[in-house]
MOPAC internal coordinates of N, CA, C and O (Angstrom, degrees):
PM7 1SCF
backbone

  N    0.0000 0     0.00 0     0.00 0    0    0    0
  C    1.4535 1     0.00 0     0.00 0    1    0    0
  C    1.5242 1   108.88 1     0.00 0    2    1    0
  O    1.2310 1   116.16 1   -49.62 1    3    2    1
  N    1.4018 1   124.90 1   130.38 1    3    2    1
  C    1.0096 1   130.20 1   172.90 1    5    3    2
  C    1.7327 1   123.09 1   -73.65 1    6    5    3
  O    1.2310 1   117.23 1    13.75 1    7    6    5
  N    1.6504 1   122.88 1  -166.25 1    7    6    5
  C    1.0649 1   113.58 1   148.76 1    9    7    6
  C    1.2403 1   151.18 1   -51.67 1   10    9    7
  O    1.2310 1   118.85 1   141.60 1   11   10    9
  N    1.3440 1   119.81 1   -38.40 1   11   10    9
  C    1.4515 1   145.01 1   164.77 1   13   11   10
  C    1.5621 1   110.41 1   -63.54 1   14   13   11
  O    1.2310 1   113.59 1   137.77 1   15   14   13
  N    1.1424 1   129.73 1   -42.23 1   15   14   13
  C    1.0574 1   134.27 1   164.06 1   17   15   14
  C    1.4984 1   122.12 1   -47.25 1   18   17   15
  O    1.2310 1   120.62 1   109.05 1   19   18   17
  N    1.4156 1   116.42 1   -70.95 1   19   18   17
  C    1.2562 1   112.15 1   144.23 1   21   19   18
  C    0.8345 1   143.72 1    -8.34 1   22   21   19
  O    1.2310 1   124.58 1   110.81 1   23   22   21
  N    1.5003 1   108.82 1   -69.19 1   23   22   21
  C    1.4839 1   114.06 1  -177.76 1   25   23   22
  C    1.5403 1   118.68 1   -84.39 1   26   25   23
  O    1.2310 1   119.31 1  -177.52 1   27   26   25
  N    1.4449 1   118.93 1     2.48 1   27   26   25
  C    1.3014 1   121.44 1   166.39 1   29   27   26
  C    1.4886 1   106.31 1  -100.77 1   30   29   27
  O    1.2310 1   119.35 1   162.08 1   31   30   29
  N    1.5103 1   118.85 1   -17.92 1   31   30   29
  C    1.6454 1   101.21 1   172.27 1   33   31   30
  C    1.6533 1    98.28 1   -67.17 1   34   33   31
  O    1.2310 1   125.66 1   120.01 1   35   34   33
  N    1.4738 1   106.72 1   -59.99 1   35   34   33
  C    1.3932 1   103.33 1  -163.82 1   37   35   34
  C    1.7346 1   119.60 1   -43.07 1   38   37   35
  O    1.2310 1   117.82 1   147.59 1   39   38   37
  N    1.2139 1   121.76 1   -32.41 1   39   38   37
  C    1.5141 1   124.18 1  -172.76 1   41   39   38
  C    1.7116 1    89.98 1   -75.03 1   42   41   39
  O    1.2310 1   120.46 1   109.32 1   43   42   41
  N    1.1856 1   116.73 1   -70.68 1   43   42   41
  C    1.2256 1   115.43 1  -176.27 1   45   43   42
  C    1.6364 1   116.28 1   -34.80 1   46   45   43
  O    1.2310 1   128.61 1   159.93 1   47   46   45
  N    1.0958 1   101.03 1   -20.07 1   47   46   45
  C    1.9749 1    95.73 1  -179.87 1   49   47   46
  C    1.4378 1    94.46 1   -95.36 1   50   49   47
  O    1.2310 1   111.78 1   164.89 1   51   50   49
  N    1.2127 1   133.09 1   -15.11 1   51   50   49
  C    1.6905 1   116.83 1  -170.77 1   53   51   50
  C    1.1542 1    90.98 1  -100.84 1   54   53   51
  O    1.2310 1   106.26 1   163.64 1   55   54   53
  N    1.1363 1   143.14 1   -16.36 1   55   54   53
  C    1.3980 1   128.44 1   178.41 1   57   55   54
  C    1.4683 1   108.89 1   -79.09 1   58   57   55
  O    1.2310 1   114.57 1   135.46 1   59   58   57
  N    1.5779 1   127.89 1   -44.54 1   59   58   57
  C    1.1461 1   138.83 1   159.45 1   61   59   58
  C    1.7120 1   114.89 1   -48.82 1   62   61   59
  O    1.2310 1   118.62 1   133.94 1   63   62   61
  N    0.9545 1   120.23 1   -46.06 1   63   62   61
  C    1.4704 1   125.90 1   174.34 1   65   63   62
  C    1.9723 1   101.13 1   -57.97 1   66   65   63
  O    1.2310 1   133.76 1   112.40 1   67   66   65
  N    1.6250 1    91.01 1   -67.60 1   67   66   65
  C    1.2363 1    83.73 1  -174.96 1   69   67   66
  C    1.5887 1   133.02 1   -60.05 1   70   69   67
  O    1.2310 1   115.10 1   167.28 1   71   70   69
  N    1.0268 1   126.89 1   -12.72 1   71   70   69
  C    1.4525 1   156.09 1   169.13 1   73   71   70
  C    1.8121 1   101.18 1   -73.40 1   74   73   71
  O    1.2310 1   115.82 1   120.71 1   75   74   73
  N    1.0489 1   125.55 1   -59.29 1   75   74   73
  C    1.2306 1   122.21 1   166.89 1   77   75   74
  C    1.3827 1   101.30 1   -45.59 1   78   77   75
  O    1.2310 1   110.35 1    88.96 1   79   78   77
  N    1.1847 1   135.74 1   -91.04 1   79   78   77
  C    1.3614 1   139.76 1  -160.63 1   81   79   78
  C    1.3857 1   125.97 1   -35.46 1   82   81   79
  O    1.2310 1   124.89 1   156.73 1   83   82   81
  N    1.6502 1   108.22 1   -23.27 1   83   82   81
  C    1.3597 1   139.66 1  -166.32 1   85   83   82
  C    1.5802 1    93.92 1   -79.64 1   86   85   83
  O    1.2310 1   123.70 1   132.26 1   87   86   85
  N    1.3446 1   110.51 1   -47.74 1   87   86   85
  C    1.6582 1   117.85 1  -169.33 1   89   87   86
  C    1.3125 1   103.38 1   -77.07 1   90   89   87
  O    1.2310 1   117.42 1   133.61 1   91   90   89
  N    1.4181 1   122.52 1   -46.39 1   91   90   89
  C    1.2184 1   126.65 1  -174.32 1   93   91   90
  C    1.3714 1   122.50 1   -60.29 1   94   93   91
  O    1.2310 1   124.16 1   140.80 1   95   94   93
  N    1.5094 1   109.63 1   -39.20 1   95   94   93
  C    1.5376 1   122.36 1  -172.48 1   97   95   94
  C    1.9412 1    88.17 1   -73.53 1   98   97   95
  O    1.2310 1   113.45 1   140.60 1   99   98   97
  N    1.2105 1   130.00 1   -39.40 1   99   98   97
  C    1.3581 1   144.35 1  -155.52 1  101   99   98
  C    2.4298 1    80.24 1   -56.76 1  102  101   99
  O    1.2310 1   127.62 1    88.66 1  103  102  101
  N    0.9302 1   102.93 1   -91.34 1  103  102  101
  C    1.2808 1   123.84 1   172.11 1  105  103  102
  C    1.8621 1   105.31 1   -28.17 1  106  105  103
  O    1.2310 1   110.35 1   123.96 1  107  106  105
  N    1.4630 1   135.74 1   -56.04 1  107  106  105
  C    0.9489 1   121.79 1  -173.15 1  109  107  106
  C    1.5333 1   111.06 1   -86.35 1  110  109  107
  O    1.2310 1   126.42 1   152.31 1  111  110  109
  N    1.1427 1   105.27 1   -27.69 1  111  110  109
  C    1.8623 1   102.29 1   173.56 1  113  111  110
  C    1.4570 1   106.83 1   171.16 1  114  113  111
  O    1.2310 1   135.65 1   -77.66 1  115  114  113
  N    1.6449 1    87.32 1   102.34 1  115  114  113
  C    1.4217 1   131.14 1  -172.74 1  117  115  114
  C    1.5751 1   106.14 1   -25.79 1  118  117  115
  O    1.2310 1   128.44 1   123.34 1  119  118  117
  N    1.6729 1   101.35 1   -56.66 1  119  118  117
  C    1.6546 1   111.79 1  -172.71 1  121  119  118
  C    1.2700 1   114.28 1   -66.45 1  122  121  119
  O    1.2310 1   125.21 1   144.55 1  123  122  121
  N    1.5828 1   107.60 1   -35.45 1  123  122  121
  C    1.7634 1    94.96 1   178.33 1  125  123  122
  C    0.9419 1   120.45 1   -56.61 1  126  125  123
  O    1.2310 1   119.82 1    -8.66 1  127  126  125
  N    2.0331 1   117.96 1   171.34 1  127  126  125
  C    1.2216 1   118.38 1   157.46 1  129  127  126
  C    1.2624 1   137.47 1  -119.71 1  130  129  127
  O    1.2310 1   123.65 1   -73.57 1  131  130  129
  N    1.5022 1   110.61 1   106.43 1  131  130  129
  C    1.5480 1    86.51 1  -148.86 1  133  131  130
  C    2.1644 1    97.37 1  -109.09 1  134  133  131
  O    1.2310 1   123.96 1  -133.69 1  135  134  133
  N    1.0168 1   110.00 1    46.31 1  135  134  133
  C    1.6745 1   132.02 1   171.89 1  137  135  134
  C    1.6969 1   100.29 1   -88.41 1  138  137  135
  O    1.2310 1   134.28 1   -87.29 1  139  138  137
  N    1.9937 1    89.98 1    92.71 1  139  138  137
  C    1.6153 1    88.64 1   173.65 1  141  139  138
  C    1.1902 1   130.80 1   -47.88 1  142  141  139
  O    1.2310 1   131.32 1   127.51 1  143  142  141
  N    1.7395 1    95.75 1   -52.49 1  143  142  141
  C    2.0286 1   103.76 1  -169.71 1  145  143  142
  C    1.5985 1   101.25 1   -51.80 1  146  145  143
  O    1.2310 1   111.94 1   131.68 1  147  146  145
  N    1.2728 1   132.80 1   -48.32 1  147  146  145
  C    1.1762 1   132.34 1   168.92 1  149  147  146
  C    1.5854 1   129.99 1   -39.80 1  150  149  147
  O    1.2310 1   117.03 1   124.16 1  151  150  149
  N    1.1639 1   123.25 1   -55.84 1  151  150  149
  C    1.0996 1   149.23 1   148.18 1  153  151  150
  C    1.5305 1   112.82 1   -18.86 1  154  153  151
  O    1.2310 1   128.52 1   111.40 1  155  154  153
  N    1.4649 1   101.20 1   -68.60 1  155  154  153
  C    1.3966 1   117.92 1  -177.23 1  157  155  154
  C    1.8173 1   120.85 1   -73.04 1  158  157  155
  O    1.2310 1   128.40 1   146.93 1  159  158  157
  N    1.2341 1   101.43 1   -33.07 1  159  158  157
  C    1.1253 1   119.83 1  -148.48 1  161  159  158
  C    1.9086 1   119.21 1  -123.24 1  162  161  159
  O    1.2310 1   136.04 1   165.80 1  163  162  161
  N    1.8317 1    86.56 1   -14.20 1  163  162  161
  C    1.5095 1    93.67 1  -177.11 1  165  163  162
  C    1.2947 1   141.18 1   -82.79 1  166  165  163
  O    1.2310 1   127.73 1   179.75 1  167  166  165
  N    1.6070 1   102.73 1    -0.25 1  167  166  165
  C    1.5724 1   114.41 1   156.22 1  169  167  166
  C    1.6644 1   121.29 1   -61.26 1  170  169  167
  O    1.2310 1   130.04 1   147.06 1  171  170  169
  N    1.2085 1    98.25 1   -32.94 1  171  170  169
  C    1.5710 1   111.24 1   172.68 1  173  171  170
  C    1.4201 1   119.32 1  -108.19 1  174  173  171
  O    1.2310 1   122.11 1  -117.99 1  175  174  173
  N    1.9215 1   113.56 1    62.01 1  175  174  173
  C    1.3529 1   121.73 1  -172.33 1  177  175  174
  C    1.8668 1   113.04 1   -41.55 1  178  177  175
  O    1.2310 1   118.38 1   143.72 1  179  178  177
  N    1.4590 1   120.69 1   -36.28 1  179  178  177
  C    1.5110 1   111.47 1   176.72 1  181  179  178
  C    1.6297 1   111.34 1   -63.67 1  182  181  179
  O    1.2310 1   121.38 1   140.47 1  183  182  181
  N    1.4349 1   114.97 1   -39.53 1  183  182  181
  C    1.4329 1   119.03 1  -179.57 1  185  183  182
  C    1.5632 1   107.90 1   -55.53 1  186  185  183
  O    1.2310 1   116.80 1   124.49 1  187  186  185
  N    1.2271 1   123.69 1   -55.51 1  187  186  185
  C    1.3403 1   130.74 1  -175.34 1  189  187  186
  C    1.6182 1   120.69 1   -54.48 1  190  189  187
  O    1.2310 1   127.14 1   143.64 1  191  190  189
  N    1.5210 1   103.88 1   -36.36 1  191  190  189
  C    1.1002 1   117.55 1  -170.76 1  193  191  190
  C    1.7496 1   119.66 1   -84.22 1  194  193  191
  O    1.2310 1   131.41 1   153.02 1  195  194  193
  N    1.6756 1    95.57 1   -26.98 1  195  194  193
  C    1.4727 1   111.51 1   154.32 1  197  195  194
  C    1.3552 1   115.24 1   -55.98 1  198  197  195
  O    1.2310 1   119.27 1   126.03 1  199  198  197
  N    1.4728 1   118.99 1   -53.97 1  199  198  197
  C    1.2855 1   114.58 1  -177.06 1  201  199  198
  C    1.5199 1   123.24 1   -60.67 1  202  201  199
  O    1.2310 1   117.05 1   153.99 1  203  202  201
  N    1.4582 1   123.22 1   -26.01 1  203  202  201
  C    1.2445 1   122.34 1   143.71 1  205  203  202
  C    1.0146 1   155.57 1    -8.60 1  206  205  203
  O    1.2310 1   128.34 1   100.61 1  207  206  205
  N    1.7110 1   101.54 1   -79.39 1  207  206  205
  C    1.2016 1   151.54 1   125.90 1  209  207  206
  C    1.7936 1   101.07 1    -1.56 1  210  209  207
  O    1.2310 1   135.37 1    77.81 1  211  210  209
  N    1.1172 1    87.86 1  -102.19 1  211  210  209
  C    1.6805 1   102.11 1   172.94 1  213  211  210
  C    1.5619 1   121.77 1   -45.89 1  214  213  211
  O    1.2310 1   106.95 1   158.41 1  215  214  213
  N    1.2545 1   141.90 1   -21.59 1  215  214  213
  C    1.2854 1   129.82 1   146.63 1  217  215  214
  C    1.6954 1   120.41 1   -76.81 1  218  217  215
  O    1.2310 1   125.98 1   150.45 1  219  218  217
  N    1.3871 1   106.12 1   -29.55 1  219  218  217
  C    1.7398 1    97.56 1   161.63 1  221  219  218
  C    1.3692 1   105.30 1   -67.04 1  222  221  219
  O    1.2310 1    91.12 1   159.44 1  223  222  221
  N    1.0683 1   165.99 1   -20.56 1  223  222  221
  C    1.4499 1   170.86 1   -64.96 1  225  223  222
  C    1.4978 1    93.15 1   178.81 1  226  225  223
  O    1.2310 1   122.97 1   111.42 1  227  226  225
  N    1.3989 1   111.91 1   -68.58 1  227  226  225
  C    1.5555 1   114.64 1   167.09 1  229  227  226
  C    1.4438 1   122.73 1   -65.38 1  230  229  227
  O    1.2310 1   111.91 1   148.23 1  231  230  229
  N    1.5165 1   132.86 1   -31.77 1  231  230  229
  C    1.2467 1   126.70 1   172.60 1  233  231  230
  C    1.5464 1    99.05 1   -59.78 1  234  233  231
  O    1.2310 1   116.00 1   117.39 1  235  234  233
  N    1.0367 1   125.21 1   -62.61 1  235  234  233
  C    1.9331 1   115.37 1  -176.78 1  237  235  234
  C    1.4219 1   123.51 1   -73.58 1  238  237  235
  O    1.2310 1   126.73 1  -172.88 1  239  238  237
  N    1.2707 1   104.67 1     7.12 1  239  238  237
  C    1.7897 1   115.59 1   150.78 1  241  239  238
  C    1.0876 1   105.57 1   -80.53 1  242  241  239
  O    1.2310 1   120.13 1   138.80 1  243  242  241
  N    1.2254 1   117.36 1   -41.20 1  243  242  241
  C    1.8900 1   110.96 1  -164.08 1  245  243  242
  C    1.5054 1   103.64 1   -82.87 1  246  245  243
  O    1.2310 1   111.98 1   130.39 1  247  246  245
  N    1.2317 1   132.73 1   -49.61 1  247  246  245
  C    1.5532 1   110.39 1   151.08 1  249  247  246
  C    1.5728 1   129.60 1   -13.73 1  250  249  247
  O    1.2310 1   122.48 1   108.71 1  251  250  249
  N    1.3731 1   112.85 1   -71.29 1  251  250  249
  C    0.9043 1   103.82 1   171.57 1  253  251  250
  C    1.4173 1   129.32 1   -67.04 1  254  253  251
  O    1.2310 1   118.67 1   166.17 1  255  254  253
  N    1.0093 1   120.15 1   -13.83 1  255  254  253
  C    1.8281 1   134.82 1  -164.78 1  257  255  254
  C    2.0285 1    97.37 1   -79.72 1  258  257  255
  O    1.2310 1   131.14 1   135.43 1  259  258  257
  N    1.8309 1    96.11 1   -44.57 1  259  258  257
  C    0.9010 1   102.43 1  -165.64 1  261  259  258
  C    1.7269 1   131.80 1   -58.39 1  262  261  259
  O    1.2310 1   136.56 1   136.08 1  263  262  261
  N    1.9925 1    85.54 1   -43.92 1  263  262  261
  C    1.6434 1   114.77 1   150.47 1  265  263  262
  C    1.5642 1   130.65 1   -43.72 1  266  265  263
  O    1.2310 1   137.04 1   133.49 1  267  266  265
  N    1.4555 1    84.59 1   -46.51 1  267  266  265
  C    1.5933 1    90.85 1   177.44 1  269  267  266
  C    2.0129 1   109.48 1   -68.45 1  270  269  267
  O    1.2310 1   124.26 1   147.93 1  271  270  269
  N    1.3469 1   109.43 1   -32.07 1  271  270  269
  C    1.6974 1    96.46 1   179.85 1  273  271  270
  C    1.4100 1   105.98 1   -98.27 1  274  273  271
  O    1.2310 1   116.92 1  -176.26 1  275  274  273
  N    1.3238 1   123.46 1     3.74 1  275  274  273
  C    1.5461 1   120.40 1   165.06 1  277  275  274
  C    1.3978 1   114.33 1   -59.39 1  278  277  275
  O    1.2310 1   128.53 1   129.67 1  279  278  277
  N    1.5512 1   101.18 1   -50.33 1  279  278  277
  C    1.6727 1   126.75 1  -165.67 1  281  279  278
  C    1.2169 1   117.20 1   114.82 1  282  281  279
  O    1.2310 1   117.35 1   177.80 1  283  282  281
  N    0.9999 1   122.65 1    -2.20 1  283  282  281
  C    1.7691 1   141.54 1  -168.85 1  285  283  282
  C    1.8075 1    91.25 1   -40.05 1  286  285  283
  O    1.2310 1   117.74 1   -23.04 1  287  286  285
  N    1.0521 1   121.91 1   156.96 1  287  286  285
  C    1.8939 1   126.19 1  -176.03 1  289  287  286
  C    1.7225 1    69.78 1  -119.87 1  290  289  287
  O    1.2310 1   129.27 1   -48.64 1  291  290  289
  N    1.5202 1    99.74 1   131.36 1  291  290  289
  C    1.2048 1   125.29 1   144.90 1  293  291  290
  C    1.8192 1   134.48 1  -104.57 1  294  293  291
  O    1.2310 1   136.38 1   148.04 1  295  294  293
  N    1.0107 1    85.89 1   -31.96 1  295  294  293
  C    1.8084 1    94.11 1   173.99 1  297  295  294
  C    1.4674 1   109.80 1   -87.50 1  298  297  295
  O    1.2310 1   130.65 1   -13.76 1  299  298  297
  N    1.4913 1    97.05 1   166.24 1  299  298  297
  C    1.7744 1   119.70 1  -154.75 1  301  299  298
  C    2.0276 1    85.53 1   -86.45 1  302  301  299
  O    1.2310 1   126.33 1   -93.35 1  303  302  301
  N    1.5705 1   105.44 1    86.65 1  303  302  301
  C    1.6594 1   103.11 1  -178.91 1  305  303  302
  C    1.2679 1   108.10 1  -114.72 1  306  305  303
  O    1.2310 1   120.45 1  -170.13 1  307  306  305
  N    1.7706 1   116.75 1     9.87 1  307  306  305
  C    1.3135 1   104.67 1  -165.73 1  309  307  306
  C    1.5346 1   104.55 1   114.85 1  310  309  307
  O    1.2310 1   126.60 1   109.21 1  311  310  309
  N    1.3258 1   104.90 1   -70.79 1  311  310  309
  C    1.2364 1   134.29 1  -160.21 1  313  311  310
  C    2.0888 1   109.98 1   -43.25 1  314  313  311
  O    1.2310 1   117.51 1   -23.99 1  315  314  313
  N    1.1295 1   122.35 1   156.01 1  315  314  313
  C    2.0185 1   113.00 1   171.09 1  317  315  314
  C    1.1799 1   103.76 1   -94.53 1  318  317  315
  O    1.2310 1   128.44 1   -60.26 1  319  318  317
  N    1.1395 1   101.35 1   119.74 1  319  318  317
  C    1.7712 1   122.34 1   158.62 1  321  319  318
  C    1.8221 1    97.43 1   -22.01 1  322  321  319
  O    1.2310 1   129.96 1   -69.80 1  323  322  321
  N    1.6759 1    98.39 1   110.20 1  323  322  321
  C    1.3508 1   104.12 1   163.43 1  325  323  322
  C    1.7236 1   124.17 1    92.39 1  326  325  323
  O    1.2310 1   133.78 1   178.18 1  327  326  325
  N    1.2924 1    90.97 1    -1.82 1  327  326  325
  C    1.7447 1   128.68 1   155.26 1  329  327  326
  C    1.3310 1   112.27 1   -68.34 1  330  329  327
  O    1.2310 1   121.17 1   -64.11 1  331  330  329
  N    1.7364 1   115.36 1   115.89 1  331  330  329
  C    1.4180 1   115.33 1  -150.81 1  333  331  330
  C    1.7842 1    84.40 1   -93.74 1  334  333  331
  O    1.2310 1   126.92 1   -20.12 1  335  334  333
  N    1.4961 1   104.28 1   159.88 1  335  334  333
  C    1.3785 1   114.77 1   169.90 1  337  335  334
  C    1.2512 1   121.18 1  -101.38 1  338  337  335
  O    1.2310 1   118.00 1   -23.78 1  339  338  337
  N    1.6981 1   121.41 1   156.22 1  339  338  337
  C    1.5048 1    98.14 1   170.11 1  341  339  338
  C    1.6129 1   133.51 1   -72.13 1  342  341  339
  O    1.2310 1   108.25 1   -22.80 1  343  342  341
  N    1.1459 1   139.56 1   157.20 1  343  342  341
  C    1.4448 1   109.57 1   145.86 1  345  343  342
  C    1.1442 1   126.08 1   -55.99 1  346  345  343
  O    1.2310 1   115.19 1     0.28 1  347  346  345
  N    1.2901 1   126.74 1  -179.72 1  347  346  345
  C    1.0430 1   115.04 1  -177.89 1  349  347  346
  C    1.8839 1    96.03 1  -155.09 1  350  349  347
  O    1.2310 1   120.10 1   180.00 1  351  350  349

């Protein structure tokens, strides 16, 4: 795994984390807020909203990331959409 990789698992888990917490706080008390990036980040609504941004950014990397370590053939090789490859 490269850099990018990385750095799209990692966003992808704080968004998931933070999304958990969101539901959870929802259930323990409705009024709180328990939305880290917000929290952290919500004095500076464009900053926060970047960070968003950037974990949706990483959820549709990891699609593809995900394809890519399945083996899934993406390019025009002949091959059917979703036709696993070998390693090699």
């Amino acid at each position: 795994m490269n850099l990018i990789d990385w750095t799209a698992l990692a966003l992808v888990v704080v968004g998931a984390l933070n999304w958990g917490l969101v539901g959870i706080g929802y259930f323990v008390d409705a009024a709180a807020n328990w939305n880290l990036v917000n929290i952290v980040f919500g004095s500076i609504p464009e900053l926060e909203f970047a960070v968003y941004l950037l974990v949706g950014l990483a959820g549709v990397y990891g699609v593809y990331f995900a394809s890519k370590v399945a083996g899934v053939e993406t390019s025009d090789s002949g091959m059917d959409v979703g036709e696993r490859t070998t390693p090699k």
